[in-house]
C-alpha positions in Angstrom: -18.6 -13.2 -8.5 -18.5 -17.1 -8.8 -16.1 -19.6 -6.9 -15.7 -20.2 -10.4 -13.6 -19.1 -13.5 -16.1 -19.3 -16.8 -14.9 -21.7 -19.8 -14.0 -18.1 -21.3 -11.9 -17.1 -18.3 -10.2 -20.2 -17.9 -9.2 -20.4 -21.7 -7.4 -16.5 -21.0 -5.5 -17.6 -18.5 -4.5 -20.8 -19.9 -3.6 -19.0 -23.1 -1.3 -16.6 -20.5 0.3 -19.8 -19.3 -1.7 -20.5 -16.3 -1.8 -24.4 -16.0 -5.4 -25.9 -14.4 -4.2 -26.6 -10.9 -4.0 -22.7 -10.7 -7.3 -22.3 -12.2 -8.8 -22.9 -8.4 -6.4 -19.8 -6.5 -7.6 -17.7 -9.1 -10.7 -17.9 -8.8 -10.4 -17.7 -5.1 -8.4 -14.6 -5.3 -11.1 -13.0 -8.0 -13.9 -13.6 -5.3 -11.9 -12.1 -2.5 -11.1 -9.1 -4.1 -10.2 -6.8 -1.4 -11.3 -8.8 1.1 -8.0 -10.3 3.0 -7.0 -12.9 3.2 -8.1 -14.2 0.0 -6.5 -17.7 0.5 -6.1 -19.6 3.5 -4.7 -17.8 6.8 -1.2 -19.3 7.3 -0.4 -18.4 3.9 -1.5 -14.6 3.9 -2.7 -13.5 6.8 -3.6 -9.9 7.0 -0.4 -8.6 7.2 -0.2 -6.3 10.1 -3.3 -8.0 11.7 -2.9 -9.1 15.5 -4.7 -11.9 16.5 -6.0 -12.4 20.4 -7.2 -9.3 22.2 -5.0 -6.0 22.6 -4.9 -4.6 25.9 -6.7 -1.6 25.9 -3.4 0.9 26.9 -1.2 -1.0 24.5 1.1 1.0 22.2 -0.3 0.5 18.2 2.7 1.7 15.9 2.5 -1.5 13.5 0.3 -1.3 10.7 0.9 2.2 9.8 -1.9 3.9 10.5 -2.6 7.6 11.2 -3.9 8.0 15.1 -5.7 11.2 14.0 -8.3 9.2 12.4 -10.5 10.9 9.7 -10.7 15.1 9.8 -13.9 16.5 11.1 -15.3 17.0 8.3 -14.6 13.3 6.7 -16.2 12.2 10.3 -19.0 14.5 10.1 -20.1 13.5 6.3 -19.7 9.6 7.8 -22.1 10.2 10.3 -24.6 11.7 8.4 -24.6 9.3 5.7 -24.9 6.3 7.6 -28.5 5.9 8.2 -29.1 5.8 4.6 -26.7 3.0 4.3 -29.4 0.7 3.1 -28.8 1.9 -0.1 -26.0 1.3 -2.6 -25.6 5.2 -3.3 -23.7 5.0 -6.6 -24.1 8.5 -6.9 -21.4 9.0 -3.7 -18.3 6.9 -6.0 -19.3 9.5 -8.6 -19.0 11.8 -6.7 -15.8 10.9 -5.5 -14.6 9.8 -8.4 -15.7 12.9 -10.6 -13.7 15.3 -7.5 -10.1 14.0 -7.7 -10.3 13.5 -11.3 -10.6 16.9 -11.0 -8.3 17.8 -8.5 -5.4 15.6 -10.4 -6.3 17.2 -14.1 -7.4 13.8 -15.6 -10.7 12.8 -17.2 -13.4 11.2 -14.8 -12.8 7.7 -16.5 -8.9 8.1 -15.6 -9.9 7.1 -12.2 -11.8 4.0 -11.0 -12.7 4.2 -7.0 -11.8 1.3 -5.1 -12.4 0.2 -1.0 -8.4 1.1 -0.5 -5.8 0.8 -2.7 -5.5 -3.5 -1.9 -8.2 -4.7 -4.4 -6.5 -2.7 -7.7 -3.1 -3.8 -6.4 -4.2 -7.9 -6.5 -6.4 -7.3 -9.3 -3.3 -5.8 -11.5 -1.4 -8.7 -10.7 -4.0 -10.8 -12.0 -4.2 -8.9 -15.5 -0.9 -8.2 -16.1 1.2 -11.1 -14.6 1.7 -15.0 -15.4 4.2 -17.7 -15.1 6.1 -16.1 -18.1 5.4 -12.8 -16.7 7.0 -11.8 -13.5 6.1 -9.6 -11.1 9.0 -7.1 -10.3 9.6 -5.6 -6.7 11.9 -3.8 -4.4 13.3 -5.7 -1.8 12.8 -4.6 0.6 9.0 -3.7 -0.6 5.8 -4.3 0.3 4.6 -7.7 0.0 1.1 -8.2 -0.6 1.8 -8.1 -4.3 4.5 -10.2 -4.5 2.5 -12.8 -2.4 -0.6 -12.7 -4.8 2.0 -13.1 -7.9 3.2 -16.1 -6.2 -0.4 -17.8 -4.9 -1.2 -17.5 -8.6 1.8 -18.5 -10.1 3.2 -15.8 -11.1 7.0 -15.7 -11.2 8.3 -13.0 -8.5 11.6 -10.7 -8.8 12.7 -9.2 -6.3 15.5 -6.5 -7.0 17.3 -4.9 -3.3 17.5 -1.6 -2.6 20.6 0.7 -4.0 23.0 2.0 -0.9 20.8 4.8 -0.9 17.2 2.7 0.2 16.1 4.2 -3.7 14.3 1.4 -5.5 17.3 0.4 -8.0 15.1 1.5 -11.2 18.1 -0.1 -13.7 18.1 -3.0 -12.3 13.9 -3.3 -12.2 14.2 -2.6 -16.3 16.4 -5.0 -16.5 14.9 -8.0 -14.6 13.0 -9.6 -16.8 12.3 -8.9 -20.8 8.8 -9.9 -20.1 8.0 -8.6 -17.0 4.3 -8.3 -16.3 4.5 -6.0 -13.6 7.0 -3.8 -12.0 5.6 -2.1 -8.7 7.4 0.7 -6.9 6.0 1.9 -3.8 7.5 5.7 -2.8 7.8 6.3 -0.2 9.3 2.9 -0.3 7.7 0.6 2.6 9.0 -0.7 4.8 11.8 1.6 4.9 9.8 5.1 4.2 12.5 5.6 1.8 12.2 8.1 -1.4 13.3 7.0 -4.8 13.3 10.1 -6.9 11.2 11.7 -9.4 13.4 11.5 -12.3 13.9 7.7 -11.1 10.6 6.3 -11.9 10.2 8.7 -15.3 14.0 7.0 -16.4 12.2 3.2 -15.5 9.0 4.3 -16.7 10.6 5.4 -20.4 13.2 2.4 -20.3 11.3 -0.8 -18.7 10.2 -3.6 -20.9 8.1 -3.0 -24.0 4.0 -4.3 -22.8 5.1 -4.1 -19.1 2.9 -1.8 -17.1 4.8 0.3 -14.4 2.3 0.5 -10.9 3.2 3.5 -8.3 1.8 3.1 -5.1 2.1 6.6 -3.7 -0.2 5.2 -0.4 2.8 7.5 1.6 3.3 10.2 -0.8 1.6 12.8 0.4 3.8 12.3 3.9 6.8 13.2 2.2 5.5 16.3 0.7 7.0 14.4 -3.2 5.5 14.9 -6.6 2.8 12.7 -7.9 3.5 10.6 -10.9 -0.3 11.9 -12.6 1.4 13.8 -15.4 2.2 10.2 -16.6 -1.3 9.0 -16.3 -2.2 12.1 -18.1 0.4 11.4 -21.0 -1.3 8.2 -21.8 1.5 6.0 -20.5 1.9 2.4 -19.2 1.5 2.9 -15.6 -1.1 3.0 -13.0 -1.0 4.6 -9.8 -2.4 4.0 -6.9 -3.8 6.1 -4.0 -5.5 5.4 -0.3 -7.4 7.5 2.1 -5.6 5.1 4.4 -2.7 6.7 5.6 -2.4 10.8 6.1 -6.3 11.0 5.8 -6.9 8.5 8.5 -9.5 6.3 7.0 -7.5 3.2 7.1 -10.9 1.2 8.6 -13.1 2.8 6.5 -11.7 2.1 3.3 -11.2 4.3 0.5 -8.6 4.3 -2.5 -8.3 4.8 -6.0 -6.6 3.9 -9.4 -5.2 6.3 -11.5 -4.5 5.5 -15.2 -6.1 5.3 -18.9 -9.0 4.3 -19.6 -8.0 0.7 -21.4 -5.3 -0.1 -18.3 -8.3 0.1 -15.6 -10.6 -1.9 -18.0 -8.0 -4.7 -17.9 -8.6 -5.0 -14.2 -12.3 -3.8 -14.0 -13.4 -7.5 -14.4 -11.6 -8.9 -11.6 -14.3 -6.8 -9.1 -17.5 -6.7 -8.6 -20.4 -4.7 -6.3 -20.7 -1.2 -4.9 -18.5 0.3 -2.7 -18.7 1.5 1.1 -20.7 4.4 1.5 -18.7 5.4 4.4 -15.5 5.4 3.1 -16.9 7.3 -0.4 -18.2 10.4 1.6 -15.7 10.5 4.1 -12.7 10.5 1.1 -14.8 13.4 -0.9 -15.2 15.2 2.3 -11.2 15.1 3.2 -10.5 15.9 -0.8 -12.5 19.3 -0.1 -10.1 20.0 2.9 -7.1 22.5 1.7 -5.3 22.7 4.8 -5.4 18.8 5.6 -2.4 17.2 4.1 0.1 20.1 4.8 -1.3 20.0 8.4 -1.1 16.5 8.8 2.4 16.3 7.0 4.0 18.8 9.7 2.5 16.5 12.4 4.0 13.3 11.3 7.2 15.3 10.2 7.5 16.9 13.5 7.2 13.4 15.4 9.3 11.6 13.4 12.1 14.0 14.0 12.1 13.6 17.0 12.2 9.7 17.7 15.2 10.2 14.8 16.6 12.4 17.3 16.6 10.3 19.9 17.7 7.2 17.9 20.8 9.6 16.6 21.4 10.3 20.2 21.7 6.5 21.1 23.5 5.9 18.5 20.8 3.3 16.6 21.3 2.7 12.9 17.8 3.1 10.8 17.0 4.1 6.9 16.2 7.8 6.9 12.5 7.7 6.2 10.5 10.5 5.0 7.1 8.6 6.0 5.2 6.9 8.6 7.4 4.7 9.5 11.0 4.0 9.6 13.2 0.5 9.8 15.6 0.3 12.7 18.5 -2.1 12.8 18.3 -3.5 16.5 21.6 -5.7 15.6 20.1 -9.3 16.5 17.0 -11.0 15.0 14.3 -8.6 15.0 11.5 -11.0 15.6 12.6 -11.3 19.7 12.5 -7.6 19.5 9.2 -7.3 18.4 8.3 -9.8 20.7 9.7 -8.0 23.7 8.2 -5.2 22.7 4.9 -6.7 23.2 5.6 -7.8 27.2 5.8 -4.2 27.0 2.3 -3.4 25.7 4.0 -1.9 22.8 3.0 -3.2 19.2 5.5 -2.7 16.4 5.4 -3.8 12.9 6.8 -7.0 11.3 10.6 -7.9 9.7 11.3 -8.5 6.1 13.8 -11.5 5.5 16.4 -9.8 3.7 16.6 -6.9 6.6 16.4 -10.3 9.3 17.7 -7.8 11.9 15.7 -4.6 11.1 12.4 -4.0 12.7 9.9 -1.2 11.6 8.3 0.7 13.3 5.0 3.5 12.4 4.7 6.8 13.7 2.2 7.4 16.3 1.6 10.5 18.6 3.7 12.2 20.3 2.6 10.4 23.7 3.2 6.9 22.3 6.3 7.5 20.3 7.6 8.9 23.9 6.2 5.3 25.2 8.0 3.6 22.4 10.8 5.6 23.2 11.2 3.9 27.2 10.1 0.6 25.8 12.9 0.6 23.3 15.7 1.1 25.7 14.6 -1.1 27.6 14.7 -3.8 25.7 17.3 -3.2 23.8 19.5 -2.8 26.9 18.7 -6.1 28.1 
């Protein structure tokens, strides 16, 4: 992929109300594609990414990551595919892509593989979004869409949370008549928050007329909730997208997919380009063939997170009552000298959103560095 948009390209986007000096981010964020950051590093850095070294005991409960790494067998299929990593092996993203179209009960070309579930999320926001189409989010939400929508110039709506951390689905459909793109990530993050089922089918059947509806259900599998593929499988406007990120552990070796029909993931096929990570593709069929994996892994986290809730309860801490990862906790000044403190302590936690200024979050890690976490945290909350 060019530096470039083609004469063609550019006389799309201008036609979408795109003016020229956007013409040159566009193009920037089209050769990225996955790779982050796709403009320059004070404005998007890598959003949980830590620069300088780490010490080697530190604490990582940041990015959201799964500490048990891929399964066996995922790790097993990585190894033994990697000395035939000098070639493109097509035939493993069929593979992979021909398995959970199976699994879900969609056609093969209802699913287009992907390095993680970033790429698709940018390259939506590039197909479906303009100036006079805005992209809609939760806010609280995850921001990486909401920060492409804006480096394009894309208008960017952001609707809070209702009183129950639930994305507020009526006021989403009623953002913007034109809306390009309304994204609900659920298990909400930050907050690890559920919006329910019948939610997203109400905004789904009642949002804007041409808007496309994109799930990320990256943390769905955590919270033991329904998938949205019955809509993918009823030919509606949505797209959802999953990761071998998070439960599976594969968050460095990249694997994800998009879930939709066929015309939807052919509006943002052209925004990518070249084969994908061998690696990731056999380690993500290898963890689809594991029954036992997600219901294992989903006790694990559930079982951890418990307890730090427990001991939160018992200190009398206010948080959002996650059903994820990772879980906001309101440490009643700004949250940015907590995380900093945190840090003299060799613990890293994640980031704070500006509408939660006093509301740090925090993943879920073992049960040997939550209890770390744990000391840490009143510690320096007490000071």
């Amino acid at each position: 992929m060019h530096s470039t948009l083609s004469a063609e390209q550019k006389r799309a986007f201008a036609q979408r109300g795109f003016s020229r000096r956007n013409f040159g981010r566009i193009a920037a964020m089209m050769t990225a594609g996955a790779a982050l950051p796709f403009y320059n590093e004070p404005a998007m850095a890598q959003l949980s990414a830590i620069r300088g070294p780490i010490p080697p005991d530190a604490v990582r409960i940041n990015a959201n990551e799964n500490p048990l790494g891929p399964c066996a067998e995922a790790a097993e299929a990585i190894h033994n595919i990697v000395q035939r990593g000098g070639r493109y092996l097509y035939e493993e993203t069929f593979g992979f892509q021909d398995l959970m179209a199976e699994q879900e009960g969609l056609k093969a070309n209802y699913v287009q593989p992907y390095a993680g579930s970033s790429a698709p999320l940018h390259q939506a926001v590039l197909a479906f979004t303009s100036p006079s189409k805005p992209f809609v989010v939760a806010d609280p939400g995850y921001e990486a869409g909401e920060r492409a929508a804006q480096f394009i110039g894309a208008k960017v709506i952001r609707v809070p949370l209702t009183k129950t951390y639930a994305h507020d689905v009526r006021a989403m459909a009623a953002a913007s008549p034109n809306a390009g793109l309304i994204y609900v990530c659920n298990p909400n993050n930050p907050t690890g928050t559920l919006t329910p089922h019948e939610e997203i089918e109400w905004l789904l059947e009642n949002k804007p007329k041409g808007s496309i509806l994109m799930v990320d259900e990256a943390y769905t599998h955590i919270a033991g909730a329904p998938f949205c593929t019955p809509f993918v499988a009823r030919d509606q406007d949505v797209i959802l997208l999953r990761t071998f990120s998070k439960i599976y552990g594969m968050a460095g070796l990249r694997a994800g997919a998009a879930l939709a029909r066929p015309d939807l993931l052919e509006k943002i096929r052209p925004y990518t380009a070249g084969a994908l990570p061998v690696t990731g593709m056999a380690g993500a069929t290898a963890s689809l063939k594991v029954k036992t994996l997600v219901p294992e892994r989903r006790k694990i986290i559930a079982d951890v997170r418990a307890d730090v809730f427990a001991f939160l309860d018992k200190h009398s801490f206010k948080y959002a009552p996650s059903v994820s990862n990772k879980f906001m906790v309101d440490t009643g000044r700004p949250g940015e000298q907590i995380v900093a403190a945190m840090r003299k302590e060799k613990i890293y936690i994640g980031r704070v959103w500006k509408s939660w200024p006093t509301y740090v979050r925090v993943s879920i890690g073992t049960q040997e560095e939550m209890n770390k976490f744990k000391t840490a945290f009143l510690k320096v909350m007490s000071a």
